[in-house]
C-alpha positions as CSV (number, residue, x, y, z in Angstrom):
1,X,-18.9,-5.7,-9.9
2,X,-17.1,-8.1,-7.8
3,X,-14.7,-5.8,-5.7
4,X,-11.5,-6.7,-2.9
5,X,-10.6,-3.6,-1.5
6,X,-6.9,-4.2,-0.1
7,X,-5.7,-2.8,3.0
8,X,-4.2,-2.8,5.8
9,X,-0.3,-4.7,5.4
10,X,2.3,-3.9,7.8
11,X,3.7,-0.5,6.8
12,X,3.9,1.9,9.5
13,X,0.8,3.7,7.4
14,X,-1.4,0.7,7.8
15,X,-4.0,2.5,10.0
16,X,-4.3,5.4,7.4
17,X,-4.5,2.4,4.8
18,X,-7.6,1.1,7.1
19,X,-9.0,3.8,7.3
20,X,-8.7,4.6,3.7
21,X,-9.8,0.7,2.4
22,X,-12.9,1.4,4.5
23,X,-14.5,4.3,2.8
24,X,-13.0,3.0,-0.4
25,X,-15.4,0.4,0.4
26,X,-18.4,1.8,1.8
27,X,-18.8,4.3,-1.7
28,X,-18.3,1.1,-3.6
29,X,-21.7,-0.7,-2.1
30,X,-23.1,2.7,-2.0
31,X,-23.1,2.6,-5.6
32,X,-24.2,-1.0,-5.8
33,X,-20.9,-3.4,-6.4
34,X,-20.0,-6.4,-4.3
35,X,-17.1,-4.9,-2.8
36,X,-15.4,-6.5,0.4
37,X,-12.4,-5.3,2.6
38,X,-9.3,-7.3,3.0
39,X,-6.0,-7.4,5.0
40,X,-3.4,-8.0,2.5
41,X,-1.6,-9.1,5.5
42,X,-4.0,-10.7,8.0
43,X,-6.6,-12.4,5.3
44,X,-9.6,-13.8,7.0
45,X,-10.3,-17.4,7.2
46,X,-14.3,-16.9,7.2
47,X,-14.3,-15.8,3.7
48,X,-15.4,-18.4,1.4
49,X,-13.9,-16.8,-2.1
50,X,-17.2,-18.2,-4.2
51,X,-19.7,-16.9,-1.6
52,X,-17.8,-14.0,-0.4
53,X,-19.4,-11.1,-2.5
54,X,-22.9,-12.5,-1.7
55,X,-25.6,-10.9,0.2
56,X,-24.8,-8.4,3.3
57,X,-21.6,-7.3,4.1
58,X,-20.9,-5.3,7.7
59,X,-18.0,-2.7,6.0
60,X,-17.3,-1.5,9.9
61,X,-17.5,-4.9,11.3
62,X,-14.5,-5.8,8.4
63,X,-12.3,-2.8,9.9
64,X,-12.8,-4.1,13.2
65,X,-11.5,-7.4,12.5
66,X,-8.4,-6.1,10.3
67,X,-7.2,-3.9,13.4
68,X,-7.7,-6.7,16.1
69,X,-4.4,-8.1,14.7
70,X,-2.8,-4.4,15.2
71,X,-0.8,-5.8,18.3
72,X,0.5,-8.3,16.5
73,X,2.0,-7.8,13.6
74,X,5.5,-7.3,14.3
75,X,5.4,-10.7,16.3
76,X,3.8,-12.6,13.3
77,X,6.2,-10.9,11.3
78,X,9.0,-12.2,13.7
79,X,7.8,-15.5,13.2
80,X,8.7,-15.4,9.2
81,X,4.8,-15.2,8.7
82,X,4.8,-15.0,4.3
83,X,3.1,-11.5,3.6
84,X,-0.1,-12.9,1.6
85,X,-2.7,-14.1,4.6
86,X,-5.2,-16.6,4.7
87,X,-7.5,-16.4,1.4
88,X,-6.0,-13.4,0.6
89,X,-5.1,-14.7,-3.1
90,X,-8.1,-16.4,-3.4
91,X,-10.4,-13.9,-2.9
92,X,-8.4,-11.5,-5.2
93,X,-9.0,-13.9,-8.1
94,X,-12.3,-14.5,-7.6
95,X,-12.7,-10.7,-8.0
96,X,-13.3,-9.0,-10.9
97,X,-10.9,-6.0,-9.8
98,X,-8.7,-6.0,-6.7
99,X,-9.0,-1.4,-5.4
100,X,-5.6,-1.2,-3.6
101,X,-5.7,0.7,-0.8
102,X,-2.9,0.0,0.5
103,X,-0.2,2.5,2.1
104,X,3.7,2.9,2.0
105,X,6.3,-0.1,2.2
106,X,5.1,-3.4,0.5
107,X,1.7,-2.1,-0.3
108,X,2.9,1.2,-2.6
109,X,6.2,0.0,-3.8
110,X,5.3,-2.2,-6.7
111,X,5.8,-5.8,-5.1
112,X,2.0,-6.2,-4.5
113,X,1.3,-5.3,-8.1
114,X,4.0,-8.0,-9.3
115,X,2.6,-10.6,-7.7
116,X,-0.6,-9.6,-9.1
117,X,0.9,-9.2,-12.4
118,X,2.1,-12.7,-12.6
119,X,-0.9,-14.0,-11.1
120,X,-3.4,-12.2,-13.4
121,X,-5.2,-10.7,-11.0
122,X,-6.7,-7.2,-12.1
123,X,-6.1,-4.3,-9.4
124,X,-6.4,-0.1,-9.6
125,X,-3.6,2.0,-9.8
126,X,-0.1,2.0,-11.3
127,X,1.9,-0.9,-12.6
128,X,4.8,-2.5,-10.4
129,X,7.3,-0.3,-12.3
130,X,5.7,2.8,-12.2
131,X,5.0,2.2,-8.6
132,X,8.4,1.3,-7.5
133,X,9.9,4.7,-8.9
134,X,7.2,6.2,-7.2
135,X,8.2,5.1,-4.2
136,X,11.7,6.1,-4.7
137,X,11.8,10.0,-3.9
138,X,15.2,11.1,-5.3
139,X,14.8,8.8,-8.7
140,X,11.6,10.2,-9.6
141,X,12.9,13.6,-9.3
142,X,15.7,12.4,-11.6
143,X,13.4,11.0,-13.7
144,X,11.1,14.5,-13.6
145,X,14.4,16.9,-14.0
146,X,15.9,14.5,-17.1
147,X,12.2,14.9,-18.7
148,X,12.1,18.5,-18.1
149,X,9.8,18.9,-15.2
150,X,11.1,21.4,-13.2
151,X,10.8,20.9,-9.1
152,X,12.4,22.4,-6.5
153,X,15.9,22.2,-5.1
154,X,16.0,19.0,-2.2
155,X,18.5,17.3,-0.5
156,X,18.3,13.9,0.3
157,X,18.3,12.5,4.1
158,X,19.7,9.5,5.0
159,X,18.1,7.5,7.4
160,X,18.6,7.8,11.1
161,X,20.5,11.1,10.3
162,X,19.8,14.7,12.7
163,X,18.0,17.1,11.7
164,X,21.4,19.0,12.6
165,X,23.7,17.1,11.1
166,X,21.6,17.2,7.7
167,X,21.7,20.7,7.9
168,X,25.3,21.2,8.6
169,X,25.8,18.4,5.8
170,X,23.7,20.3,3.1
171,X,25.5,23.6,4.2
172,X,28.8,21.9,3.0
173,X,27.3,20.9,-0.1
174,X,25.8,23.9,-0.8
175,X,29.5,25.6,-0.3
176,X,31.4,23.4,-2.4
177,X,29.0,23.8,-5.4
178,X,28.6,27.3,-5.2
179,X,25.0,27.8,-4.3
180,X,25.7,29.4,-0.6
């Protein structure tokens, strides 16, 4: 099988999503498919999408190449750089499966998998939807509780907040509905 494993983006998990995309790789062509290791972000111009899966393929050398543009990704982000990079499409069609590996914001969130779902490309993993509850913490425990999941008791953060401030806020909460 013709595989694009998809990694790397600009998430602050995209090393772990490196990481990841490159043993995701490596146990695909152990077990004998045509699999390849993309930057969702970055792309890679060399890659000619009807020769691509062809022949010898350095999974290391692929890893190497996606982190050389680690320094710059918040500059080419800066510069209004559009998210899908060189060939990156291309290749993805001329796949037979598209194995995301892809971590956190704009990789896990279901925007990836739209695109792909209106492009027709076929990828792993949940569909845009499922993955953009997912990727919502405090809905998908709504979502769990409404169903009858139980979980545990949480309280939300809000961003940039102290850890002393959330605790003083969740001890007011916690006061005003009774569960001291």
């Amino acid at each position: 099988m013709k595989i694009v494993v998809l990694a790397g983006g600009t998430s602050t998990e995209r090393e772990i999503s490196i990481v990841s995309g490159t043993g995701i790789c490596k146990a695909l062509r152990e077990r004998g498919h045509q699999a390849i290791l993309v930057d969702v972000y970055c792309g890679n111009d060399t890659l000619d999408p009807a020769t691509a899966f062809e022949g010898e393929y350095d999974v290391d050398a692929a890893a190497a190449y996606m982190r050389s543009f680690d320094d710059k990704i918040r500059e080419m982000q800066a510069s209004g750089k559009e998210f899908f990079g060189p060939k990156v499409l291309e290749l993805c069609k001329a796949a037979d499966v598209v194995f995301l590996g892809l971590h956190g914001k704009n990789g896990e969130d279901g925007k990836v998998q739209a695109a792909f779902d209106l492009l027709g490309i076929i990828y792993t993993g949940s569909g845009y939807l499922g993955s953009a509850i997912a990727m919502d913490k405090s809905l998908s425990k709504k979502l769990f509780l409404e169903s009858g999941v139980l979980g545990v008791r949480s309280f939300p953060s809000l961003r940039g907040e102290s850890k002393l401030r959330r605790f003083q806020r969740r001890r007011l909460h916690c006061q005003y509905s009774g569960r001291v």
